[in-house]
C-alpha positions in Angstrom: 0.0 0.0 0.0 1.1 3.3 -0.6 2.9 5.3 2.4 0.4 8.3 2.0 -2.3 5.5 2.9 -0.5 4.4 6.0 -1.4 6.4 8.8 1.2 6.2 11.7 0.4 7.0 15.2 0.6 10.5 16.2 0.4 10.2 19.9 2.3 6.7 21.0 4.8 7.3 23.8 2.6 10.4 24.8 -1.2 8.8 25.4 -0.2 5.3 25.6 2.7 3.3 25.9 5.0 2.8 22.4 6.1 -1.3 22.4 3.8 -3.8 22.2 4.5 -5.4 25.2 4.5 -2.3 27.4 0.9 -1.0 25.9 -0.5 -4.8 26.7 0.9 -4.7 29.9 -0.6 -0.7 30.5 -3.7 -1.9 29.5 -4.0 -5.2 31.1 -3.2 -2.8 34.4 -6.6 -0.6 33.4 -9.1 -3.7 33.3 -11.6 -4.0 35.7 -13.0 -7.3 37.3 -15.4 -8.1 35.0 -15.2 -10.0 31.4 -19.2 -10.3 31.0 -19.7 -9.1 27.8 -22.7 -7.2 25.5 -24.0 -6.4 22.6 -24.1 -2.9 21.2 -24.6 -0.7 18.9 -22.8 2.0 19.8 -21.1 3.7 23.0 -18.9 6.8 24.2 -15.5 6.3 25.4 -13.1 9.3 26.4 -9.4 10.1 24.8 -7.1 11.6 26.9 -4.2 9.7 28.1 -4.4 6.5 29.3 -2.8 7.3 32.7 -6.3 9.7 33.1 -8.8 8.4 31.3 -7.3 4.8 30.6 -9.4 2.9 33.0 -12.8 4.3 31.9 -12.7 3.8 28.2 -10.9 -0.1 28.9 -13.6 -1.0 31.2 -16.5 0.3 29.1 -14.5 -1.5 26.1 -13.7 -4.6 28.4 -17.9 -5.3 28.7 -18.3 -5.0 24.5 -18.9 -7.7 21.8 -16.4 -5.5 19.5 -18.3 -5.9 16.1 -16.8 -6.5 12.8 -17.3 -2.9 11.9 -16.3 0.1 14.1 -17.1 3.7 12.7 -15.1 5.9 15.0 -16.5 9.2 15.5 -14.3 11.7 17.2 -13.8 15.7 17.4 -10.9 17.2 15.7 -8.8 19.2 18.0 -5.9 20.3 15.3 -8.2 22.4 13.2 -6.9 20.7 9.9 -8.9 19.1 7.1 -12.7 19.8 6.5 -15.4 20.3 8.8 -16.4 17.4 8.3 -13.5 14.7 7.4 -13.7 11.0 6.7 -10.9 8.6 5.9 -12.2 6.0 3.5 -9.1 4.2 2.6 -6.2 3.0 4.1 -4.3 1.7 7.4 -4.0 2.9 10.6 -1.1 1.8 12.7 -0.7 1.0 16.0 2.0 -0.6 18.7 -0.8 -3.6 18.4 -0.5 -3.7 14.7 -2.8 -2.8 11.9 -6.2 -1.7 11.3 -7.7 -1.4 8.1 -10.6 1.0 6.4 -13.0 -0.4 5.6 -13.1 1.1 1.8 -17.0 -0.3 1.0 -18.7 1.1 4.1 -16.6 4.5 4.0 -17.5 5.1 0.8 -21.1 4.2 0.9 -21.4 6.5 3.9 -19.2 9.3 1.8 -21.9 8.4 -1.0 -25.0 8.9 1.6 -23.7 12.3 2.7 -23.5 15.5 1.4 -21.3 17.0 4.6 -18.8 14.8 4.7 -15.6 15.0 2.9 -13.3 12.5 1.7 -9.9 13.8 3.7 -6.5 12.2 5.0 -5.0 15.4 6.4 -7.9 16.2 8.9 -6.6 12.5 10.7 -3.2 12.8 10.8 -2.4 14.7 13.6 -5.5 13.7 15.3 -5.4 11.7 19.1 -9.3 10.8 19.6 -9.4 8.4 17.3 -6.2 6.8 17.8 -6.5 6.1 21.2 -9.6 4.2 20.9 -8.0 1.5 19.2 -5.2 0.0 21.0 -8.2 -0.6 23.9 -10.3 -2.6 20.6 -7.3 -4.5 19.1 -6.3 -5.4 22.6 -9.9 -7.3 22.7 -10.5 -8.3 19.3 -7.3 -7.6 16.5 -9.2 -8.1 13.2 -11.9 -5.5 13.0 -12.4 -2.8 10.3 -12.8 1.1 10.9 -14.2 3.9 9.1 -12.6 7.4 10.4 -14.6 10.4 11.0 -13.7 13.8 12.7 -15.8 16.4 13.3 -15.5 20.6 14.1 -18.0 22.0 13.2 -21.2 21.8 15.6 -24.8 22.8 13.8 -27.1 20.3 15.2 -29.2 20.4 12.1 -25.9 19.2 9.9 -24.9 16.7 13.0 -28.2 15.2 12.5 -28.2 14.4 8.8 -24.6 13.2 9.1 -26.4 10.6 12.3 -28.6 9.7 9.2 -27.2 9.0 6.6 -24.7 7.0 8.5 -27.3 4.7 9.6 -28.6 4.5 6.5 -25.2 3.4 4.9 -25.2 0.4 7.4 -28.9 -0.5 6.7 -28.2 -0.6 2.5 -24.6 -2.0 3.4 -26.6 -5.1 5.2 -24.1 -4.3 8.1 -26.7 -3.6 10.7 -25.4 -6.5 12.8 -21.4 -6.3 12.4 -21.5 -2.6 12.9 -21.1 -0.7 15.7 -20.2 3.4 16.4 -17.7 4.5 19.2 -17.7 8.1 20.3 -14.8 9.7 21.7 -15.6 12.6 24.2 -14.2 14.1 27.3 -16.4 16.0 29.2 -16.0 18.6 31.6 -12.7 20.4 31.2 -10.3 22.3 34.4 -13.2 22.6 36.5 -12.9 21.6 40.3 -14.3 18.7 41.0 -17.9 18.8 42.3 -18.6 21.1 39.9 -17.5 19.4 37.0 -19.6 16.2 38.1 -22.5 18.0 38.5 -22.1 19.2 35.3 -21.0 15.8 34.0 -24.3 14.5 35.5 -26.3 16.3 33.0 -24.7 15.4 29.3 -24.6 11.8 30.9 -28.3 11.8 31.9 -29.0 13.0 28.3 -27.1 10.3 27.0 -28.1 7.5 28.4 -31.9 8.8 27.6 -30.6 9.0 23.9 -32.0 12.5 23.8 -28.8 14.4 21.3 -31.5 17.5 21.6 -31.7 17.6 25.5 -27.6 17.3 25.1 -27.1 19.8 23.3 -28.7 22.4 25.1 -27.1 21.2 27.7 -23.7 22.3 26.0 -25.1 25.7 25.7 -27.2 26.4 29.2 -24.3 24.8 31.3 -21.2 25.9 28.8 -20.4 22.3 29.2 -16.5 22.1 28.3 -17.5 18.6 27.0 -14.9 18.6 23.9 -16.9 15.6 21.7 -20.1 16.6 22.1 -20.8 16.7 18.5 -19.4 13.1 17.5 -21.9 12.1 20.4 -25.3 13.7 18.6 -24.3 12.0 15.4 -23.7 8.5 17.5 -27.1 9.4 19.2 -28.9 9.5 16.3 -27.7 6.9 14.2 -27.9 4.2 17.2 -31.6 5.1 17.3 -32.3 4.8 14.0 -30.1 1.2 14.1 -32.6 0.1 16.9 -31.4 1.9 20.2 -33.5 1.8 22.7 -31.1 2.7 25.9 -27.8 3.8 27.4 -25.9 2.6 30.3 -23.3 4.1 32.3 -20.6 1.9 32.6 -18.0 4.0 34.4 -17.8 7.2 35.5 -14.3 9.2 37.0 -12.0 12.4 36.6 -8.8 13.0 36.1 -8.8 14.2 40.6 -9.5 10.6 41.0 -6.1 9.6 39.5 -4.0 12.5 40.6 -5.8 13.6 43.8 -5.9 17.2 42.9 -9.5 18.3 42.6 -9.0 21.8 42.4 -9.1 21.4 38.1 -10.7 18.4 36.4 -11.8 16.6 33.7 -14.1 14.2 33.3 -14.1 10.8 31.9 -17.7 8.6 31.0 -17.6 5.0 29.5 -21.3 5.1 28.2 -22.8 1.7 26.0 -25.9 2.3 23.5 -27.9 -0.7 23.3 
């Protein structure tokens, strides 16, 4: 495959350990007691490092039948690349080894929409994305992805683009091998009680699958939640793939690791099922 196709980790020996054996070891060292697995159809995990937000998102990952298909769903922090950017061919590399694009879903989801843009650069440089998938190779190594960033945030356009992905999967015939991972943090450098009660609120919209209630949310409460968007377009398609509920699987901030509580941010594992 061509090297422009190849995209190498940005963020390994920052987020997450580098080696292979080191990152199994780190995340073995993030698992929680349980191994009882579910179905879903889609869930939130967050992306910062794994040191702070490591245990949520491989605990909520830890209880999921990882599907065949995984359409990743993240916010684009760099500012690069379209509003709107999906990846719809190549390989993206990890210490765990490769994952491939799944070229037939991308595209029919590219075909579906007319937001979305077909754009490498946008994902380059990008870490909530990445770090999702060390945490879903560790579980299951031969899925496929389809890469999709966001930064722009009209609900309207976050809507159609929750559409016409779920409509992709339903002409694809992949309603039952696909499943959609959000990556958000939520409340940014906030102390501590304040940023759960905050917290408590985007969660409790989530889990009631209600992307409208969320949003407002975001505005009322100035939630410093960084992936809200990704999340409405998750919302939206998981109901129209047959959601009917959420789940919190894990709730923390970053006080809980370091013990200072004075600035926070928040960390959900949430499943859609």
């Amino acid at each position: 495959m061509e090297k422009s196709k190849i995209r190498i980790p940005a963020v390994a020996g920052q987020f997450y350990q580098s080696s292979r054996g080191a990152l199994k070891s780190q995340i073995e060292g993030l698992l929680g007691g349980t191994d009882k697995k579910i179905d879903v159809i889609a869930c939130m995990l967050p992306h910062a490092g794994y040191m702070y937000s490591g245990g949520v998102a491989a605990q909520t990952v830890q209880r999921i039948n990882i599907k065949d298909k995984v359409i990743l769903l993240g916010p684009n922090h760099t500012g690069s690349g379209a509003q709107f950017s999906i990846m719809t061919e190549g390989i993206w590399q990890t210490p765990l080894g490769e994952v491939k694009i799944d070229n037939l879903l991308a595209k029919e989801i590219l075909r579906h929409s007319q937001y979305l843009e077909d754009d490498t650069g946008a994902h380059l440089q990008e870490h909530s994305l990445e770090v999702e998938l060390p945490l879903l190779q560790y579980f299951r190594p031969d899925f496929e992805i389809v890469p999709i960033v966001l930064i722009a945030d009209e609900i309207s356009i976050l809507k159609e683009i929750g559409k016409d992905i779920a409509f992709a999967i339903k002409d694809s015939n992949l309603v039952n091998s696909t499943m959609i991972v959000a990556s958000s943090d939520l409340t940014h450098y906030e102390p501590q009680a304040q940023a759960i009660k905050k917290d408590r609120e985007a969660i409790d919209a989530i889990l009631d699958l209600n992307e409208d209630r969320l949003m407002e949310k975001v505005q009322q409460l100035r939630l410093s939640m960084c992936g809200y968007a990704p999340v409405v377009v998750m919302l939206v398609a998981a109901k129209l793939l047959g959601a009917k509920a959420g789940k919190l699987i894990i709730y923390q901030t970053s006080g809980d690791i370091t013990g200072d509580k004075s600035s926070v941010v928040g960390y959900a594992g949430t499943i859609i099922y």
